[in-house]
Each structure stands twice: as C-alpha cells, then as structure tokens.
C-alpha positions in Angstrom: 128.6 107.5 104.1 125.8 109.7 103.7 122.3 108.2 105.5 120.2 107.6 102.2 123.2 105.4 101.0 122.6 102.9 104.1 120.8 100.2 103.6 118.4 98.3 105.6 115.1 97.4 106.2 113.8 100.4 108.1 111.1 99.2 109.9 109.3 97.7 106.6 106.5 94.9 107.3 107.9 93.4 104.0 111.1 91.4 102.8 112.3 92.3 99.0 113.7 89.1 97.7 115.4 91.4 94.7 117.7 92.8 96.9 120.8 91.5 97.9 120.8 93.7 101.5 117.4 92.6 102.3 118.3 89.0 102.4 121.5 89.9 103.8 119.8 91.5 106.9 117.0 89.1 107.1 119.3 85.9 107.1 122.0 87.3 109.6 118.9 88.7 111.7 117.5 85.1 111.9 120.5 83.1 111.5 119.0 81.5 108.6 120.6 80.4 105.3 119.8 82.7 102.4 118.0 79.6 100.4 116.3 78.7 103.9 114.8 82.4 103.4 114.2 82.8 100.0 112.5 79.4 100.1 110.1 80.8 103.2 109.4 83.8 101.3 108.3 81.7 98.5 105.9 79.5 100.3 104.4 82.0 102.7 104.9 85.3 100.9 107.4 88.5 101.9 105.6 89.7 105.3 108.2 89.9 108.0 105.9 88.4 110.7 104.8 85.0 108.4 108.4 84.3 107.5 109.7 84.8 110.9 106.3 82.5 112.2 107.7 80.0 109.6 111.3 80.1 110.1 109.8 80.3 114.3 111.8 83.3 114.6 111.1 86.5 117.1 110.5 89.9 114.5 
C-alpha cells in the first residue's frame, strides 16, 4: 500500500462528512456512533475541537 493510498485525517482541524474514512476514524476515535457524529457535525459544524466539545471528547 503506497502512503497517498492511506487514509486518514492527518492532522486536519476539520471532519468531511462525505467520506466514509473520516467518519470511520472520527467515530472509532471517540467511540461514538456514526449518526451520534454526523448528527454533532450538523448542529455544531465539522471543526474537530467543537464536535469533540459536544460529544465531551479529548481531540
């Protein structure tokens, strides 16, 4: 597996709701649900550090 073909967040201040290894990261990171996320990301927006202060997650 070449390193361009990983993916992961990489130290992005955002969450991308369109991709399925975004919320894949983000839900397993938190030990969320993904519809506990998505619905986060929807009220407060896609910066890391408001959805983990909602969820009252550590980034």
């Amino acid at each position: 597996m070449t390193a361009c073909s990983r993916r992961h967040p990489q130290d992005s201040p955002h969450i991308n709701a369109y991709e399925d290894w975004d919320l894949r990261y983000w839900s397993d990171r938190w030990n969320v649900p993904r519809k506990e996320l998505l619905a986060t990301v929807r009220r407060v927006g896609v910066q890391v550090k408001d959805v983990a202060r909602a969820l009252g997650k550590d980034i």
